[in-house]
N, C-alpha and C positions, 0 to 999 in steps of 0.2 A: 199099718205100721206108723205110729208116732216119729215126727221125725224135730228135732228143735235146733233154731238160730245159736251160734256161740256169742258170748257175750258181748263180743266187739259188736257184732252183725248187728246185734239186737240195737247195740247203743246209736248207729247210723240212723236209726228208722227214729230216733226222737231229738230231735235240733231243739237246742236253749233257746228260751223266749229274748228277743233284742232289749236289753235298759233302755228307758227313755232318755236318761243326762248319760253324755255319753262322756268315759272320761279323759283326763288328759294324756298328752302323748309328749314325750320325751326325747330328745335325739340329741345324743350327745356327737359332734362335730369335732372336736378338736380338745386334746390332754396335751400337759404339758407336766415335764417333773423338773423341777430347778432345784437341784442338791445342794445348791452353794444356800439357801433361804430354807430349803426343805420343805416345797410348798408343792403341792400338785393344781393346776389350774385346768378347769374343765370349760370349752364353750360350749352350750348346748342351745335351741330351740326348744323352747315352750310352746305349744299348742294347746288351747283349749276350745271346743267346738260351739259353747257359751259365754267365752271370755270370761269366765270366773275367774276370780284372784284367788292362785294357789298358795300351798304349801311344798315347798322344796326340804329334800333331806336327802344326805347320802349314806351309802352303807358298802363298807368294805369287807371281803374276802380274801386268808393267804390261809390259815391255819387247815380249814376244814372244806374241802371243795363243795359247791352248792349254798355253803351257806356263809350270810352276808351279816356282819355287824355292824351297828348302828354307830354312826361317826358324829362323836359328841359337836353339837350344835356350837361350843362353845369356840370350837376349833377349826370354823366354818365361817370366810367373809365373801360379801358379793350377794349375787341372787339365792339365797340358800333362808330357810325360816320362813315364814307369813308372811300373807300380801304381794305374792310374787305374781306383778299383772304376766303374761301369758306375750310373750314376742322373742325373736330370732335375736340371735348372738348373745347370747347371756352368756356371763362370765361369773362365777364360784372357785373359789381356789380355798385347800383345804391345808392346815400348819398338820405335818406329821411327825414334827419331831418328838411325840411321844407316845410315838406308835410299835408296838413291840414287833412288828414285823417288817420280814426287806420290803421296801416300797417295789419294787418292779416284781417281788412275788404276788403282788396283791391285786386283785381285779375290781372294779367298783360300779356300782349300783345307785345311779342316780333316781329318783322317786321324787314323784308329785302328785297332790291331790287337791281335790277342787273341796274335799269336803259334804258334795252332795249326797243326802240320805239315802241308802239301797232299801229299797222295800221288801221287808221281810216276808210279809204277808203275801207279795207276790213270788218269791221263791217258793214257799211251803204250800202255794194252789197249786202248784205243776209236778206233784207227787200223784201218778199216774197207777189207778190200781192194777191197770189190765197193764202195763208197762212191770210191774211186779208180777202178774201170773206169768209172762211170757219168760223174763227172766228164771222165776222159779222152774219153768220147765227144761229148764237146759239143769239146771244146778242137781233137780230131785234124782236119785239114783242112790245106791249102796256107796257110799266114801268110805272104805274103812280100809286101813295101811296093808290086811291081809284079804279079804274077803272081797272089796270091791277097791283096789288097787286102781284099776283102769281108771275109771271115773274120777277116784282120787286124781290122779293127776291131769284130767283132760281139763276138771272145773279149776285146779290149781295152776293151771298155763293159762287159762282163760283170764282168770284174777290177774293174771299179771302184765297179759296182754291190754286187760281192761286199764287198767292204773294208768301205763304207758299209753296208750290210746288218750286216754284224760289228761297229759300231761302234769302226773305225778313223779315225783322223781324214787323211782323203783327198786328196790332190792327183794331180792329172793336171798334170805337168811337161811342158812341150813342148819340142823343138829341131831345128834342121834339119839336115839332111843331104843334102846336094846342091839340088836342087829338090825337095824332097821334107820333109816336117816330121814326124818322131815323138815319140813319147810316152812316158817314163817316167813308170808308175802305182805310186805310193808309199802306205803305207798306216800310220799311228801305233799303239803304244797306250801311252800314256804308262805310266812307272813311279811308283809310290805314294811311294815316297821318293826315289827318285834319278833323278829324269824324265832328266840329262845324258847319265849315261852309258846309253848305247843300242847294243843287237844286231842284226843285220838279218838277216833271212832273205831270199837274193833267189833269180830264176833267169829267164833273158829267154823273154818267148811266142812271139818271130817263129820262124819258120821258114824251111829254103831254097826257093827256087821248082822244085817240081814233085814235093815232097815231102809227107805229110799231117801230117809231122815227127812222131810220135806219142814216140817218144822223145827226139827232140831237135828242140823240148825241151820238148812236152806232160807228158812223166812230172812235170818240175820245178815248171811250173805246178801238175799235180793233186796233189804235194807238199804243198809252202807254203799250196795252199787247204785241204788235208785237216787240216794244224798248226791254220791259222785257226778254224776252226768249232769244234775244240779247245779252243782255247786264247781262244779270247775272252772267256767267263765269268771267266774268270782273273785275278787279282791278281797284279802281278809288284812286284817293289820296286824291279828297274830298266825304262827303256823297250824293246819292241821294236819295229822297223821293216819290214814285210813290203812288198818292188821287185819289181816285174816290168818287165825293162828292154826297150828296144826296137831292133832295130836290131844285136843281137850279131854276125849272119850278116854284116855288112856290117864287121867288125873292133872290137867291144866297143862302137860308137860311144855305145849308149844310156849304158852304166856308166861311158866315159870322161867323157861330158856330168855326168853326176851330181857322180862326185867332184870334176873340178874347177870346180864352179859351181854344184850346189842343195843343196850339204850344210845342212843349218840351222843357224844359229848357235850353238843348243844344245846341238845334237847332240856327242856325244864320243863316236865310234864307236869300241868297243871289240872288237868283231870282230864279222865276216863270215861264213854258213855260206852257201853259194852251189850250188845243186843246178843238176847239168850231166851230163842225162841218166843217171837212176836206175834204169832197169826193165828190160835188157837181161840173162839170166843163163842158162847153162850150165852141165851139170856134166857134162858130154860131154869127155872129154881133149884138148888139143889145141886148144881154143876160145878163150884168150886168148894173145894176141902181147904183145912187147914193144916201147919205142921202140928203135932204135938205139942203142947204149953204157948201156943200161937196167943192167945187170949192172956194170959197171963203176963209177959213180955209187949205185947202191943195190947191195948187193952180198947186205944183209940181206933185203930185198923179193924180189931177184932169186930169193932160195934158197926164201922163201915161195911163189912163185907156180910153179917146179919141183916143188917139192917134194909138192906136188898133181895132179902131172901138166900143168900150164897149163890147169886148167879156170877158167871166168870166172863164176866163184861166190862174186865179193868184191864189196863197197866197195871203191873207192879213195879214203881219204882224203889228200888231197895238201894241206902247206902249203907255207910257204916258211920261212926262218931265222926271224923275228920273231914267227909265228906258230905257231911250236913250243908255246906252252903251250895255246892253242885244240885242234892236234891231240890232245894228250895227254886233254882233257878229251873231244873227245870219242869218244876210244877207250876210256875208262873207262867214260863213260855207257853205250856201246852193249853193254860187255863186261857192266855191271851189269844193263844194262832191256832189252838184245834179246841175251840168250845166242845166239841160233841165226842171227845174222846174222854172216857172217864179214867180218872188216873189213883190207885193209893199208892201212899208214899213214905217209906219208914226209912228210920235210921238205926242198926242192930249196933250193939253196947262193942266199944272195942274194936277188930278184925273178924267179927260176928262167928269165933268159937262156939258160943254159950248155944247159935242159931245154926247147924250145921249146913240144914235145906238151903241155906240161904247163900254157903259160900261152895256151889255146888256151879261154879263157872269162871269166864277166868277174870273176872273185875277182882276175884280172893287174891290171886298172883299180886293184884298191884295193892290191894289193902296190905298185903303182911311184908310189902317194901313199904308201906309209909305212904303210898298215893293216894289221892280221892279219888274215884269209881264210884260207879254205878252198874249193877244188872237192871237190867229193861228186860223184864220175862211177862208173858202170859200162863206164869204159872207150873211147866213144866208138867209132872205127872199131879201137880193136888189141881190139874185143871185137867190136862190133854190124855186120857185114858190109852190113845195110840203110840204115848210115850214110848221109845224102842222098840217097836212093834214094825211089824211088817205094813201094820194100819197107817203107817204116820205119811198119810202119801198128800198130796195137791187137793186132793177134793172133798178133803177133813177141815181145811181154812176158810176163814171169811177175811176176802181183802181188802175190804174196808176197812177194818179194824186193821188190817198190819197197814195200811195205808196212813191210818191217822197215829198209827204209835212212830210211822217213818217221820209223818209229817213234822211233829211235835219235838222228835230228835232234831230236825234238820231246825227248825225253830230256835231249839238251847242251844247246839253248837253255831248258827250263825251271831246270837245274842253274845255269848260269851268268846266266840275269836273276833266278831267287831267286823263285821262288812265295809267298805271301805273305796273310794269310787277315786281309783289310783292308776299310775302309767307310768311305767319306767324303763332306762336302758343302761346297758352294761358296756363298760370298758375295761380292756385288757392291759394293764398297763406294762407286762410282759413284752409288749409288741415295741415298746420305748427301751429294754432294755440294752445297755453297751456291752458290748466284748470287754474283755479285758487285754485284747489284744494292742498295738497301737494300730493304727489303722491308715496301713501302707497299702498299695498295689490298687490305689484308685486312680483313676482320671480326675488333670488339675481343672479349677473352676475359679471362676474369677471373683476377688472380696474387694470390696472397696467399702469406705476408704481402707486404705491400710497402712498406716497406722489408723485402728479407729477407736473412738470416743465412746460415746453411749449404746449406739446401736450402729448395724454393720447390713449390707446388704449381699447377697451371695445371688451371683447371676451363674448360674448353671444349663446352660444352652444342652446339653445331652439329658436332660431328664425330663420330661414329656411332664405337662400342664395337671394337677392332680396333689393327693397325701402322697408328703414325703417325710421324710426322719431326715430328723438333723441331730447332730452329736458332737459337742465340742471336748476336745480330751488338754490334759495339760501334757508337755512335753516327758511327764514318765510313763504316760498314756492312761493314766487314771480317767476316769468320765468326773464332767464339771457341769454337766448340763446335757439334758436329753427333751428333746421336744417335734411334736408329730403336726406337722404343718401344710397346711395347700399351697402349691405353686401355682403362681398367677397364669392366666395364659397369653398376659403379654410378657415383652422381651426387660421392662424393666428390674425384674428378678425379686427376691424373697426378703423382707426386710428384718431385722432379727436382734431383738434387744437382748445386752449385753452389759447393762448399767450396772448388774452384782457381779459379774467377774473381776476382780482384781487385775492391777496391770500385770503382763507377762506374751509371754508368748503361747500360744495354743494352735492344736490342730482341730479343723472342722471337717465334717464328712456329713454329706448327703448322699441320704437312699434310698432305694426304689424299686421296691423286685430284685433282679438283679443288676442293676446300676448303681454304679456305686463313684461320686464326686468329691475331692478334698481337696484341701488347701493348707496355709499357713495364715495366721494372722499373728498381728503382734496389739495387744490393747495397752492406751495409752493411761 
């Protein structure tokens, strides 16, 4: 009895290889929001483990949870831009007043980079073939919504476990189809600067009924998971998006669901690499057919795959008109980081109508929305004779070849989202935010001077050495200032600039868990 690892399992048994530059690290210490200026001031620590001079940038979050937008540079003084040497207590403070959202709904993302090149060539050697059979043997079985159900969903929990495991940020999208409800499993990893723009790598898991589908289209799953374990350690500077869609066998249904209704609002999908059966190969003459008017329509391709004898010892990379510079890129990557994979490369006129065979997957869902896509096929049935066959099992592939069409993927998408040798931390600036209550029923604390000047010191003897919130309100108990500060752990107490409050009287309140200290002061 055959027995296989589920996909997490599988993924313990292969650890990322360690980067030599190793990147920098971030630690944001102490926020502050001063409403009277409308500045948020962050101190952080720089780290770098080669003392390179970074790049500092920040990115904020309120609108859409997960994802962070880029906070124009222009709107940023202090350590923030180029050239930032690497040492403890940095200060950046960022003007918001023309920020469309509440400042204390917002969380923020500080980021740094040293800059140093990630080697791509060393990513796409650790594309493991026998790492790809082990996977395919959990995946291969009957997936189909009525006929092999079980399996459908043992490898669709697996997908999802897998994503989460990687530190994808995960949804299980649901929709129906007929009486019947499937599942597209979508998987994030935000970009370090440019979270908007996003790549996706997809390829659907179901199968047809009475098939073990192992190439179509188990190869495409064991794909995209073999990229993932890869590539997760990874800094990209844009986002990628890894789908496994459901429902294809049934007319693209899961991919048409997506595009038109779970794109995220963020998202600005900039293309599509879409694996559609990868593992099928030949170099037997005579082993690959053409469609119909293939020759006539490509007449370039047509002379390439003669001119081999019609052996079926390619890639097919297929786009469409608009996704002419996706193909181009990636027959460069693959020409550059997988010499010995042989690749043709067309672009069908249009949303490739006129080419039926050709939009018989789901990269057609995002051509007839307007996106750039790719299929990556070996061919389907004008190559794989066990085409929806009972035939179509594990010991019909050569994994070599799905190795180097993984390779050569993971190649284009790292070139085009931008590898990126970065480190960053998050603050919640929630954690600053005021009541709108006034804020009575505390224990008094001692202010001096009082009457005071520019800055004021609060000695608070009942709240232990440590972060603590300070919160100063005006007498209709409005909040005038909110700031999250270390108490010393001597008795001289917290010293506290006050130079933008206008003179008046105000109330101060520090807190701490559940301690909570106030006063009066009066500014001169």
């Amino acid at each position: 009895m055959k027995t296989s690892l589920p996909l997490v399992c599988i993924a313990l048994l292969w650890l990322p290889l360690a980067a030599q530059n190793t990147a920098p690290v971030v630690t944001i210490q102490q926020a502050s929001v001063d409403l009277i200026t409308q500045t948020v001031t962050l101190t952080f620590d720089l780290a770098d483990a080669e003392n390179d001079p970074c790049e500092v940038w920040l990115k904020a979050s309120a609108q859409h949870p997960g994802f962070y937008g880029a906070v124009d540079a222009a709107h940023l003084t202090g350590a923030a831009g180029t050239g930032i040497i690497p040492g403890n207590g940095k200060t950046l403070t960022w003007q918001y007043a023309s920020y469309t959202s509440a400042v204390f709904d917002t969380r923020l993302q500080l980021c740094a980079s040293d800059h140093k090149p990630v080697d791509v060539q060393a990513l796409v050697d650790q594309v493991d073939s026998v790492r790809l059979l082990q996977t395919l043997q959990f995946i291969e079985g009957v997936r189909h919504y009525q006929a092999g159900a079980a399996k459908l969903n043992a490898v669709r929990d697996s997908l999802q476990n897998f994503f989460m495991y990687y530190g994808l940020e995960t949804e299980k999208q649901p929709f129906n189809y007929s009486t019947t409800q499937g599942y597209n499993i979508t998987g994030r990893k935000p970009g370090a600067k440019d979270e908007k723009t996003t790549w996706i790598v997809c390829g659907h898991y179901d199968g047809v009924a009475g098939s073990p589908a192992a190439d179509d289209n188990g190869s495409a799953v064991t794909g995209y998971m073999e990229m993932l374990r890869i590539l997760a350690p990874v800094t990209f500077e844009r986002s990628i998006r890894f789908i496994a869609f459901d429902f294809e066998e049934m007319g693209m249904v899961g991919s048409k669901r997506y595009v038109q209704s779970a794109v995220a609002p963020y998202d600005s999908i900039a293309g599509v690499l879409n694996f559609e059966m990868i593992g099928y190969y030949s170099s037997a003459p005579n082993t690959q057919s053409l469609p119909t008017g293939f020759n006539q329509l490509f007449p370039q391709q047509y002379a390439q795959v003669m001119a081999d004898s019609s052996r079926g010892n390619f890639l097919l990379v297929c786009g469409n008109a608009v996704s002419a510079p996706v193909t181009t890129a990636y027959v460069n990557a693959a020409t550059q980081y997988v010499p010995a994979l042989r690749t043709i490369s067309l672009n069908v006129p249009g949303n490739g109508q006129t080419v039926p065979d050709l939009r018989r997957s789901d990269h057609s869902s995002f051509w007839d929305a307007g996106y750039k896509a790719l299929m990556l096929t070996d061919g389907a049935d004008t190559r794989n004779f066990h085409y929806h066959t009972p035939g179509d099992s594990i010991g019909t592939l050569n994994f070599t070849f799905m190795a180097n069409n993984v390779k050569a993927t993971l190649a284009t998408l790292a070139t085009l989202a931008v590898p990126i040798s970065a480190g960053s931390d998050t603050f919640d600036l929630k954690v600053l935010a005021v009541p709108e209550e006034k804020p009575d029923g505390a224990d008094a604390m001692n202010i001096a001077p009082n009457p005071a000047g520019l800055e004021v010191t609060l000695q608070a003897e009942g709240l232990p050495a440590g972060e603590v919130l300070v919160q100063i309100f005006n007498l209709t108990g409005a909040p005038v200032l909110a700031r999250q500060c270390t108490m010393p752990l001597n008795t001289t107490g917290l010293t506290l600039d006050i130079s933008g409050l206008p003179a008046g009287m105000y109330m101060i309140r520090c807190s701490t868990g559940q301690t909570r200290l106030a006063g009066k002061m009066v500014k001169m």
